[in-house]
Every structure is written in C-alpha cells, then in structure tokens.
C-alpha positions in Angstrom: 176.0 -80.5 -194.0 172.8 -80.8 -192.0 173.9 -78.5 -189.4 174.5 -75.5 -192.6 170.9 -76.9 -194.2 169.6 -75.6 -190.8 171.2 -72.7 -190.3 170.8 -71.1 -193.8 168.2 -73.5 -195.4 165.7 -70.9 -196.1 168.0 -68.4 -197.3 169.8 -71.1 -199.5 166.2 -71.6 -201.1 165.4 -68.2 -201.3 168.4 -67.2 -203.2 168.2 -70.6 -205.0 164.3 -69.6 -206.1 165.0 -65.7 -207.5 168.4 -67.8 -209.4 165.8 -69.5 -211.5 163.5 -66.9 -212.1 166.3 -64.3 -213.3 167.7 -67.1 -215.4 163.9 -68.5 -217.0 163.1 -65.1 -217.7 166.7 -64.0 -219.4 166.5 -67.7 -221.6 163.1 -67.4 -222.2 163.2 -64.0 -223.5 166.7 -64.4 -225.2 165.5 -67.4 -227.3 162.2 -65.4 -228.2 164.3 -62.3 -229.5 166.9 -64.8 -231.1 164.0 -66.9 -233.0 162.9 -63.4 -234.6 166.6 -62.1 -235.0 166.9 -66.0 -236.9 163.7 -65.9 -239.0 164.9 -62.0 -240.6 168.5 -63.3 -241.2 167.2 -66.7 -243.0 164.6 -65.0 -244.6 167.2 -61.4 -245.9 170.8 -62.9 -245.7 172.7 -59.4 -245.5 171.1 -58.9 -242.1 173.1 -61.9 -241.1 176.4 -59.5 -240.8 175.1 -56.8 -238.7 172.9 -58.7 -236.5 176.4 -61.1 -235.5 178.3 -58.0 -235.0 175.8 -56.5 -232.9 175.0 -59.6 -231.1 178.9 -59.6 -230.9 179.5 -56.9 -229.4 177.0 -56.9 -226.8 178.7 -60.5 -226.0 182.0 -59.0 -225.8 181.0 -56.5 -223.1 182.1 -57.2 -219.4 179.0 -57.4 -217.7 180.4 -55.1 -214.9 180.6 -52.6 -217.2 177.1 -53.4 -218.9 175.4 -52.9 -215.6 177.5 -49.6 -215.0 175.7 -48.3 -218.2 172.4 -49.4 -217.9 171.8 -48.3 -214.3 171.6 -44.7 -214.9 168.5 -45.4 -217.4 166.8 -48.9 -215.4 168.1 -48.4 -212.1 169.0 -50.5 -209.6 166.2 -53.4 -210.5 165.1 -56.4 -212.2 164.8 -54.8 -215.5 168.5 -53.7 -215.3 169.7 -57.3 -214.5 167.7 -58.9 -217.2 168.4 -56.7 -220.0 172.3 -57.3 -219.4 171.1 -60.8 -218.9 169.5 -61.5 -221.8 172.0 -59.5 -224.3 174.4 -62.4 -223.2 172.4 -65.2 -224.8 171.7 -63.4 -228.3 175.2 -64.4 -230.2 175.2 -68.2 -228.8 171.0 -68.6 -229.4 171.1 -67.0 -232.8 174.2 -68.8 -233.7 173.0 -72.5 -233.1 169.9 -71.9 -234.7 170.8 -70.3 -237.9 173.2 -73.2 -238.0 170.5 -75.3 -237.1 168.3 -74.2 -240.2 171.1 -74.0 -242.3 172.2 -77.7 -242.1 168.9 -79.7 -243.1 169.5 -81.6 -245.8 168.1 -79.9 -249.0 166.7 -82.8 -250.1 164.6 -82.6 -247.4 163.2 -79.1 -248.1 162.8 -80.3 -252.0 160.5 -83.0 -251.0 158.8 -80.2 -248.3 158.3 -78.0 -251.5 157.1 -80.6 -254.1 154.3 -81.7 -251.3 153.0 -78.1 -251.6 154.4 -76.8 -247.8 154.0 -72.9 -248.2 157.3 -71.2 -246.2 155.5 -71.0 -243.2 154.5 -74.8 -243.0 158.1 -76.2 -244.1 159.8 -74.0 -241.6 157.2 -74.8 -238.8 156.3 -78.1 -239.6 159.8 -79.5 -241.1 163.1 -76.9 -240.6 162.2 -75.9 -237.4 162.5 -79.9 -235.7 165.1 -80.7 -237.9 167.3 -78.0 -236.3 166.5 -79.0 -232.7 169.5 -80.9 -231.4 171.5 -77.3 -232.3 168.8 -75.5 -230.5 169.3 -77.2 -227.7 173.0 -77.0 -227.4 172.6 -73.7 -227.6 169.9 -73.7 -225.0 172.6 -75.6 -223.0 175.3 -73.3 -223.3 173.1 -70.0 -222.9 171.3 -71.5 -219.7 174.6 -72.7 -217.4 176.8 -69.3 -218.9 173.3 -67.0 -218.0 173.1 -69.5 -214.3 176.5 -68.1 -213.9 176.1 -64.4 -215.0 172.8 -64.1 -212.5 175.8 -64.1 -209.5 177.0 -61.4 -211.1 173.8 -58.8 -210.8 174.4 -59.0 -206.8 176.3 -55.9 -207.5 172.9 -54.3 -208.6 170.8 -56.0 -205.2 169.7 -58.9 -207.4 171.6 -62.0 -208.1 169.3 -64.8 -206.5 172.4 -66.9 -205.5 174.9 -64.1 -205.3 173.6 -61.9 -203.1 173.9 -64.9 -200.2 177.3 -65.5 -201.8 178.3 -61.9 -201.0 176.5 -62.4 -197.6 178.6 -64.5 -197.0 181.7 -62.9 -198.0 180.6 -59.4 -196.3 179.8 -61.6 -192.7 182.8 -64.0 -193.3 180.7 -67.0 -193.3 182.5 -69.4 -195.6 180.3 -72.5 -195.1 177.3 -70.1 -196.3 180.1 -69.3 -199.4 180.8 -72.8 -200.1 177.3 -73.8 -200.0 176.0 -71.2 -202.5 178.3 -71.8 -204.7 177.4 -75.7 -204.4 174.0 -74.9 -205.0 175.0 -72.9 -208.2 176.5 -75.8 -209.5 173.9 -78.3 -208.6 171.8 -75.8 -210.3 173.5 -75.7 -213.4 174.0 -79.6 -213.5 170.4 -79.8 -213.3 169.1 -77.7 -216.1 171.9 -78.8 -218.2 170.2 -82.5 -217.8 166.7 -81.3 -218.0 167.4 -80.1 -221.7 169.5 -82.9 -222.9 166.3 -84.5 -221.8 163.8 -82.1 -223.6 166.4 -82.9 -226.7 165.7 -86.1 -226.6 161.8 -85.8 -226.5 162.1 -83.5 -229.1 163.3 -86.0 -231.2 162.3 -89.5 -231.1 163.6 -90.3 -234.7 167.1 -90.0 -233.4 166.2 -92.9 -230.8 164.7 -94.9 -232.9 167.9 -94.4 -235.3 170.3 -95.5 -232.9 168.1 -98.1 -231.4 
C-alpha cells in the first residue's frame, strides 16, 4: 500500500480532486434545476407528466451515447461532461422531492394556512423541512450513481478518477487500477455518510423523536 501511495500519490489525488469537482458541480446544479422543475410541477400538476417523461428519457440514455451527441456542439470539455452529468440526476432529484412535498401531513399545511403563511412562507418555512429526509435520499442516490458516472467522461479527457483508471489500463499498471477504483469507492462511501449526516442536522425533531 505505501509503496503505490508513493509511487502514484499525487496522481491518485489529482484525479481524486477533479472527481469531486465534476461531481459537486453536476449535484449542485442537478438539485437547483430539479428544485425549479419541483416548484412548476407542485405549483401546475399537468406539467408533472412531461417533465417525468423528459426527465425519463434523458435517464434512460447510455451515457456513451449521450456524450457521442453532445460532443459535436460542446466539444471535448467540461461543459460536455457536466451537461450529460447532470441530465442523470433530474428523474431521481425531482422524484424524491415531489414525493417529499407530497407526503406532509395536510394537517400540517391547514394549521400553516390558518396561521396566515402566504405560499411562499409555508413552502419555505414548513413543506420544504418537512420533505428533507426524501431530499436527501435522493441526494444520496444522485451523488454515488453521478461519483460513478464521472469515470465514465474519461472517454471525453475528463473523468477525475477515470482518466488514471484508464492510465492504468493503457500502461498495464493494475495496482494504479485497483487503487483508483478503491479510491472511487472510498469516495462514494464518504459522501454517502456526509449526507446521512447533513440529514440528520436537518432534522433535529426526528432525534429528539426517537430519543
């Protein structure tokens, strides 16, 4: 172990570094679009069917064939990897949190309305915290599927992680192989932990509940 950490530490970390930023910016920028896509569908119900069917089908796509198609406009580049990126999260973000919204207790939003909450405050200040644990399964499941997907973008020159794992493949160096791909799991492990934890920040009245 410490004879690979010397010989490829730095490109280990390297790849390791660009993994997180391709994946922070491809979550990030999914959950943002998939807030909005929410708010329209909650807000106008029969936008609900054609914004699953398009977030669907853009799920549904290989992503080798996704990058085939968006080269010729983006180019080989960041752009490229993060737009196929990104399209991957839509369906799983938009899906826990409409189902996040949908299941507080109407009771709830009664006693939000009779206290004079205007739409805005009740979502913001009551729907919106109530619907947290499903926003951050999906978080969870978006994150370690997009941690996985960033290996694939090698093919394009990006891929953090995956371009050392095809490196290695290219130079047959298998110990540099099997350590990228530990370090892509350690990875994922490690985010996947980090948001059970923002969960549970999120919501101190489940603690308290089971405590």
């Amino acid at each position: 172990m410490t004879d690979i950490l010397d010989r490829y530490g730095g490109e280990l970390l390297g790849g390791l570094w660009d993994h997180v930023v391709l994946t922070v910016i491809a979550v990030g920028v999914g959950f943002l679009l998939s807030l909005v896509l929410t708010l329209l569908v909650v807000r106008w119900r029969r936008l609900g069917g054609p914004v699953f069917a398009v977030t669907g089908t853009m799920y549904t796509i290989p992503s080798l064939a996704l990058f085939a198609l968006l080269v010729p406009v983006t180019g080989l580049s960041v752009l490229t990897a993060e737009i196929g990126l990104v399209s991957y999260t839509l369906l799983i973000l938009v899906r826990n949190i409409v189902a996040g919204l949908d299941g507080v207790d109407p009771d709830i939003l009664e006693a939000a309305d009779g206290m004079g909450q205007t739409r805005i405050q009740r979502l913001v200040g009551v729907e919106l915290p109530l619907a947290v644990p499903l926003v951050i399964a999906g978080l969870r499941i978006a994150t370690v599927t997009t941690i996985g997907l960033v290996m694939v973008t090698a093919v394009i020159g990006e891929g953090g992680l995956g371009q050392v794992l095809l490196r290695g493949f290219t130079l047959r160096h298998w110990d540099l192989v099997y350590a990228a791909l530990a370090v892509m799991v350690a990875l994922a492990v490690v985010a996947d932990l980090l948001l059970i934890g923002l969960g549970r920040l999120l919501t101190p009245w489940q603690r308290r509940g089971r405590a």
